[in-house]
C-alpha positions in Angstrom: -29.1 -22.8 0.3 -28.1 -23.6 -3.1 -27.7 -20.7 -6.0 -29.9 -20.5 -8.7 -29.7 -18.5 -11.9 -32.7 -18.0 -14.0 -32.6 -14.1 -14.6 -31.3 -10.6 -13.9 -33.1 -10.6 -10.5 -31.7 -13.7 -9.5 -28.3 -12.9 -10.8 -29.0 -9.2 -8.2 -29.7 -11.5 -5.7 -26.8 -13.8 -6.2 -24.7 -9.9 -6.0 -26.3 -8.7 -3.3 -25.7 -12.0 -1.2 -21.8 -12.7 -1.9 -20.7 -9.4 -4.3 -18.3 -8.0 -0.4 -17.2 -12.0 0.1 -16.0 -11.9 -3.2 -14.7 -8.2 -3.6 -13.0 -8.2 -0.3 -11.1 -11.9 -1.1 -9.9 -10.3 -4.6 -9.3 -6.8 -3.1 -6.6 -8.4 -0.1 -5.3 -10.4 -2.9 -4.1 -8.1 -5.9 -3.4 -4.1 -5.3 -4.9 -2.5 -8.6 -8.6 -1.7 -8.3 -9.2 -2.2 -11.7 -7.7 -5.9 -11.6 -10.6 -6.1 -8.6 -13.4 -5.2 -11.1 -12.1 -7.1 -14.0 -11.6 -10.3 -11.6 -15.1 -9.8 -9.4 -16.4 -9.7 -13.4 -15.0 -13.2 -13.9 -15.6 -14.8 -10.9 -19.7 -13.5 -11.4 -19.9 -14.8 -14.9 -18.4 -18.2 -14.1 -20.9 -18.6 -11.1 -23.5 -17.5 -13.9 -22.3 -19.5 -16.7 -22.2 -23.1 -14.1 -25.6 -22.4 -12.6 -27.1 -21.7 -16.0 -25.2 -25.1 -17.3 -27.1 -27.0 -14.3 -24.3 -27.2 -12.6 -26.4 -27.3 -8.8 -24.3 -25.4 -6.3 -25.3 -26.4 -3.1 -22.5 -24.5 -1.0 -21.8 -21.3 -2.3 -19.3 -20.5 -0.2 -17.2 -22.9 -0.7 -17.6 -23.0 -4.5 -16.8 -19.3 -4.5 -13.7 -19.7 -3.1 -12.6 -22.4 -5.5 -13.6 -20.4 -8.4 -11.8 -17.1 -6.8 -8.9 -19.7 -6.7 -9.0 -20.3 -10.0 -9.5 -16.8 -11.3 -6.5 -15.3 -9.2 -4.6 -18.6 -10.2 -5.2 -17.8 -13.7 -4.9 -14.1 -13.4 -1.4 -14.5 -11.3 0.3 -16.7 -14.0 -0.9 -14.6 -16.7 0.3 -11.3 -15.4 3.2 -13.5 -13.4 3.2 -11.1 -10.8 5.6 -12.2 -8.2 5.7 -9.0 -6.2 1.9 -9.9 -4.9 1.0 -8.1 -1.6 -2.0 -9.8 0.7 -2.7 -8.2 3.7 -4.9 -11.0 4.3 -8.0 -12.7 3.7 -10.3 -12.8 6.0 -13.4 -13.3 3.7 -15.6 -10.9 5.3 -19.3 -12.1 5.0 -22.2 -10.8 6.4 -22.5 -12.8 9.7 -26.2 -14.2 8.7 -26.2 -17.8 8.6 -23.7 -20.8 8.5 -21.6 -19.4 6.5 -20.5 -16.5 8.8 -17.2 -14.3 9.0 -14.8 -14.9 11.7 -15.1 -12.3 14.6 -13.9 -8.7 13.4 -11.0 -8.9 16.0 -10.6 -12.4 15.1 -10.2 -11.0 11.7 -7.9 -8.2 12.9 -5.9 -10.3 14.8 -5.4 -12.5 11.7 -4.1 -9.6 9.4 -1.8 -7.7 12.3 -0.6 -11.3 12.4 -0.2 -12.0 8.5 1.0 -8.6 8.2 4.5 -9.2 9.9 5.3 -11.9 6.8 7.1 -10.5 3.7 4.7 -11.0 0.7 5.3 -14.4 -0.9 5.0 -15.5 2.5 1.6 -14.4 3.3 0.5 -15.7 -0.4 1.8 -18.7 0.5 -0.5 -19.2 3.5 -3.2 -17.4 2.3 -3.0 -19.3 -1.3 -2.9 -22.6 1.0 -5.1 -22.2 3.8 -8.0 -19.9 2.7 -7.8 -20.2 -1.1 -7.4 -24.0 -0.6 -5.2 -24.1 -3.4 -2.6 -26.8 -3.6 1.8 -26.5 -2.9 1.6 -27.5 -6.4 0.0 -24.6 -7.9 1.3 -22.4 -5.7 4.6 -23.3 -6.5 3.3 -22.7 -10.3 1.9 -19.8 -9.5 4.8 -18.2 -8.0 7.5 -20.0 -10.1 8.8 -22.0 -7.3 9.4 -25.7 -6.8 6.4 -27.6 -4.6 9.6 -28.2 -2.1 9.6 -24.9 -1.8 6.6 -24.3 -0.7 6.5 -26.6 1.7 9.8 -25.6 3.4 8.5 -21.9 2.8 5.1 -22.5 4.5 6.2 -24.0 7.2 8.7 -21.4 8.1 5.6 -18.7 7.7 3.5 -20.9 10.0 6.3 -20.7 12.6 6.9 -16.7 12.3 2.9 -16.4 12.7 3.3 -18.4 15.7 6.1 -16.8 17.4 4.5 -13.4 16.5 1.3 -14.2 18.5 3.5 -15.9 21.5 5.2 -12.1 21.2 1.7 -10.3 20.9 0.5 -12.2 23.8 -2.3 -14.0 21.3 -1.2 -17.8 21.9 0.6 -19.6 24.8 
């Protein structure tokens, strides 16, 4: 179903659809509550300012999460917070249509899982694989070379699996 923007009610709508998707990807991702509300603020008015541009967003999952990508990319290497703590992001959405949240002890399962990695660590994978951000702005983001990354995502990626072959989650 693709977002449109033509006034206050549709921009309620618009709130009352994806305002927890978005709040709950920003919340897991910076600690201050009031770097939440100033960053669910951005990501709102961008949404507002491209649908009212005609840009036609016909997935507005997906194009939330690239501009919450872009807002926490921008907010990161402004504040160049290194010391970021993300318990995980899960994305919770209301489990309504295509676009539904994993299983709430999927989800748990995920962060007891994430939760074992020091904090760059976990950015790193959830920068990478839920943010879809790239090794390269990672790496920018965090002030580390793209080699880096890789070499530090991959160790992650093997913690999180020895961690679920400890927890009993994977064979």
């Amino acid at each position: 179903m693709p977002l449109e923007v033509a006034g206050c009610e549709c921009v309620a709508a618009i709130w009352r659809r994806w305002g927890r998707y978005v709040t709950s990807a920003l919340r897991r991702a910076v600690s201050r509550p009031e770097d939440v509300d100033d960053l669910t603020q951005q990501v709102f008015l961008s949404v507002v300012q491209a649908a009212r541009s005609g840009t036609e967003i016909e997935n507005p999952r997906a194009y939330l999460t690239t501009v919450i990508a872009g807002v926490l990319h921008q907010h990161f290497r402004r504040k160049k917070q290194r010391d970021v703590c993300v318990d995980a992001m899960t994305m919770s959405v209301p489990a309504k249509d295509e676009y539904a949240a994993p299983t709430t002890e999927m989800s748990e399962t995920i962060e007891m899982l994430l939760s074992k990695l020091c904090d760059e660590d976990r950015l790193i994978i959830v920068a990478f694989d839920f943010l879809k951000m790239t090794r390269a702005q990672i790496g920018e983001l965090l002030g580390m070379p793209r080699t880096t990354i890789n070499r530090r995502y991959a160790q992650a990626i093997q913690r999180l699996r020895n961690a679920a072959r400890v927890a009993r989650i994977a064979p």
